[in-house]
N, C-alpha and C positions, 0 to 999 in steps of 0.2 A: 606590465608596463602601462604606464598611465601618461606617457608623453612619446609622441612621433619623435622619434632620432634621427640628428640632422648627420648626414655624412657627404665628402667633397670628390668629387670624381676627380680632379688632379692627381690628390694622393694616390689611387691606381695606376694613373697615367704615368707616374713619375719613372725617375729612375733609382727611388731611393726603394730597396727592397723591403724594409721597414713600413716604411710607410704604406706600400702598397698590400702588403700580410695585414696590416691591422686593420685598412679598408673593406677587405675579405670577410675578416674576422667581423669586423661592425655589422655590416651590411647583412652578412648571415644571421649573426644574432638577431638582428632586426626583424628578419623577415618568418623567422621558425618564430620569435614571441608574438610580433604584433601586424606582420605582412606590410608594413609602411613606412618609407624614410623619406625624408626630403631630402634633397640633393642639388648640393652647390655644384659649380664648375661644368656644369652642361655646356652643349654647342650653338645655345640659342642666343644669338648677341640681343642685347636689349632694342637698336635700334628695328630688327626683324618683327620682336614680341610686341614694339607698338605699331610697325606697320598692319599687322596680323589682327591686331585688334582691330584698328581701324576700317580694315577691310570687314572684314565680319560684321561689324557694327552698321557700318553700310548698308550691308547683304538683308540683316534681321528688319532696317527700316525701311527695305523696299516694300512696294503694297502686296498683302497676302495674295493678292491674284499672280501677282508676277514672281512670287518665290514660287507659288504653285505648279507655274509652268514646266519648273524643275525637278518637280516629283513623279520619278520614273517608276511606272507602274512595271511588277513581275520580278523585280531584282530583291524584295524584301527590303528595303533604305538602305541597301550598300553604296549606294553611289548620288549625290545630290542632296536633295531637300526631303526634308523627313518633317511634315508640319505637326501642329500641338494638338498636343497629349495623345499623339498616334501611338507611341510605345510604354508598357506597363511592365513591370517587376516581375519578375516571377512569380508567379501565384497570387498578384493584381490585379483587381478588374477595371481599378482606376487608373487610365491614363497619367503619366508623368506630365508634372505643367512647365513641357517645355517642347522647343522644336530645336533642330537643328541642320548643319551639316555635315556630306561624309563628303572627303578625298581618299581616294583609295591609293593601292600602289602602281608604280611609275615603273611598269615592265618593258623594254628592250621587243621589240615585233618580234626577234625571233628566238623570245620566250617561249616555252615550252605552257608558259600558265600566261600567255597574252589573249587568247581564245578563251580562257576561262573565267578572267576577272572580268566584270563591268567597266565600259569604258569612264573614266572620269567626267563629270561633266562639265560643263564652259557655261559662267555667268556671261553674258553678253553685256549687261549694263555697267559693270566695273571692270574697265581693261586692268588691273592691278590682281582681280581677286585669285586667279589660278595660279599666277605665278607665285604671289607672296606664299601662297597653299601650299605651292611647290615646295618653295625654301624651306619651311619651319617643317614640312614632313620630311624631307633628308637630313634637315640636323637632331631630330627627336629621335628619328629612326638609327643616325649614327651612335645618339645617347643611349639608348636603348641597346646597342650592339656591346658595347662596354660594360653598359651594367647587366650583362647577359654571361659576357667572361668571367665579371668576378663572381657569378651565381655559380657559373661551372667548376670552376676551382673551388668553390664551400666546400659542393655537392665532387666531389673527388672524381670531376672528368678530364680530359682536356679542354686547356684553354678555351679552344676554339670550336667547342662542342655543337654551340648553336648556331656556328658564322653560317654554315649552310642552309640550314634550317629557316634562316630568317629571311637569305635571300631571294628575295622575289615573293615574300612572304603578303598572306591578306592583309596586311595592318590599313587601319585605317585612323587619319585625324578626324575628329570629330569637335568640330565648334559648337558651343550649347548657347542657346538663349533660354533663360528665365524670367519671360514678362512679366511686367507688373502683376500682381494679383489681385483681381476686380473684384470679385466676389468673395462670403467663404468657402474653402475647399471642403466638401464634402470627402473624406475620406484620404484628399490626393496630399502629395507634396511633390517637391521640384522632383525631385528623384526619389522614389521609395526605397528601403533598402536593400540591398542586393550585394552580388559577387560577380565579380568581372572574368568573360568567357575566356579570356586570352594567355599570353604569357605574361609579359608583365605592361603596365597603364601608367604614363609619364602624364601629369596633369599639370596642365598651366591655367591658372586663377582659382588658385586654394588660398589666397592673401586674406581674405576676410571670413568672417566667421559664416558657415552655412554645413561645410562638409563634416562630417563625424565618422568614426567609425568606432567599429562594436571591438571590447577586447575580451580576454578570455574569461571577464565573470559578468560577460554581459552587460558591462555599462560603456553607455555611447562617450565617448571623446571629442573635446574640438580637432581637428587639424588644419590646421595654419601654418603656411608656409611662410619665409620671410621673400623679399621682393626678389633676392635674386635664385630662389627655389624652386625644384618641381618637387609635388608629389609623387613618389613610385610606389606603385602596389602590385604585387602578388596576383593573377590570375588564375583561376579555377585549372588552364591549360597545365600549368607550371606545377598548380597544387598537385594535381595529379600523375602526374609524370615524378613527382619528386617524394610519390604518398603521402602527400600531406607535408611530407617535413616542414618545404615551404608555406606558410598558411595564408592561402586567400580567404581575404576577412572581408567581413561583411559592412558597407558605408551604406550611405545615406547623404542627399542634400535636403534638412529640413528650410520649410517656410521660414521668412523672416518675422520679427515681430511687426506686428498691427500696422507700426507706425510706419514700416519700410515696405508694406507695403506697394506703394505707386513704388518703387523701385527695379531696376532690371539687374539681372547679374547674368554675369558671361565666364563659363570656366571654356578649355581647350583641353580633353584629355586625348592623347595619342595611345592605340592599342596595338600593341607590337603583338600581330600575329605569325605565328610558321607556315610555309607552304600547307597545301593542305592535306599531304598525303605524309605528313611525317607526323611515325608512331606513334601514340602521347601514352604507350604502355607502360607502366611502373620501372623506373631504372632497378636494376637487380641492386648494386648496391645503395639504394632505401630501403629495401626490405630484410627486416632482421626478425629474429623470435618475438619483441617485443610490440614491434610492429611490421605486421604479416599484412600482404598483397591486399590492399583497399577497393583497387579499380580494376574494371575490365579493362581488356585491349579496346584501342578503339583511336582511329587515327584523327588530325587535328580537324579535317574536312565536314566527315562524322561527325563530330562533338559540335562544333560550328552550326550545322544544318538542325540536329536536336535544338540547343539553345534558343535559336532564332524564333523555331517551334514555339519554344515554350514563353518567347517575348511577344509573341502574337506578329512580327512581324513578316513571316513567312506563314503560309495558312497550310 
């Protein structure tokens, strides 16, 4: 597949049964070829996605001393400000030229995993920034529930396989800034390429060209989404739990050219994760003679703590 396949979350929503089988059917094929769709009919209304911008945008031109305030040392950038090129690729010793922020999940106190997640943190110089944070992580995270149903039904579960699973799950939004680029990069780009720890990644600002990803004879792709789109991708979590069937595929945000240089670019990816004690052991039925047991047991929390490891963010 040489082009990202656009499919419409309605059609699942609907009541027409047709419609909603052949969602299934899209969406599956998508994700066993190339791990990536774009997706209309999300829960994100447009006037949200520009408040959301706007806030962020805000946040990235406050002065580095005062973003800095917000970089909580010990938690590995789960929560707040994660400044540039502090996190590198797997098996990169260059820094990504970017910084950003994390909002984490919005647990109930008497949560069972309220003690265990980092608390969110609170910009103080934008009364707007937490809340609008709020909004867009409950309706990605409610998109993400859906598009998580019809993965279960591909993969011959029940519907509602994951609804527990997600609840109260580590997911985190993450706003990215990609400053200008002053200099040449010595070995770096915005993002190097990689694969996403989670179950699956709803990205908001794939509109212009930067994002790629790799398909299965190894050449890079644009993906471009259209304005009312998210990108969704296949997470490593997912991959493994499903052996592979589902392929989390490897992207990339390359440099822009020379000329675009003085430019900024801002993506939103949301990363729908599970609590962190639920199993990610290979579903029995994935596994057949032709394709036998890939992964260890090892539950979502584990896998999480490894990765993190190996992004340099936890030491």
């Amino acid at each position: 597949m040489n082009n990202i396949p656009s499919v419409n979350l309605t059609d699942f929503l609907s009541d027409d049964i047709s419609k909603k089988q052949l969602f299934i059917k899209n969406i599956g094929h998508a994700y066993e070829n190339i791990g990536f769709v774009a997706l209309k009919g999300h829960f994100l209304n447009k006037q949200l996605e520009e408040d959301l911008y706007k806030e962020i945008k805000d946040f990235f031109n406050l002065p580095t001393a005062t973003k800095q305030q917000y970089e909580i040392p010990g938690i590995g950038g789960q929560r707040g400000y994660v400044s540039f090129g502090k996190e590198a690729a797997k098996g990169k010793k260059e820094g990504d030229l970017k910084e950003f922020w994390h909002f984490g999940q919005y647990v109930d106190s008497n949560s069972k995993y309220a003690t265990l997640y980092p608390k969110n943190v609170t910009v103080n110089e934008l009364a707007n920034f937490n809340n609008i944070g709020k909004q867009a992580y409950k309706m990605l995270e409610k998109t993400a529930k859906y598009v998580l149903r019809a993965l279960a039904l591909h993969l011959n579960l029940e519907e509602n396989y994951f609804d527990n699973y997600i609840k109260d799950g580590n997911s985190i939004l993450r706003p990215i800034h990609y400053p200008p680029i002053a200099t040449e990069p010595k070995g770096a780009e915005r993002a190097a390429a990689h694969g996403d720890i989670n179950l699956i990644t709803l990205l908001m600002g794939a509109q212009g060209k930067g994002l790629q990803v790799q398909n299965h004879k190894g050449e890079w792709i644009d993906a471009i989404a259209q304005p009312d789109e998210l990108m969704i991708n296949v997470g490593d979590m997912l991959a493994r739990h499903s052996n592979n069937k589902l392929k989390s595929t490897i992207h990339r945000v390359v440099n822009p050219p020379k000329e675009l240089w003085n430019t900024s670019r801002y993506s939103i990816p949301f990363f729908m994760h599970p609590v962190s004690d639920m199993k990610l052991d290979v579903l029995e039925n994935c596994i057949t003679k032709e394709n036998p047991k890939q992964f260890k047991d090892i539950t979502a929390g584990q896998f999480l703590t490894e990765r993190l490891k190996e992004l340099g963010l936890i030491k």
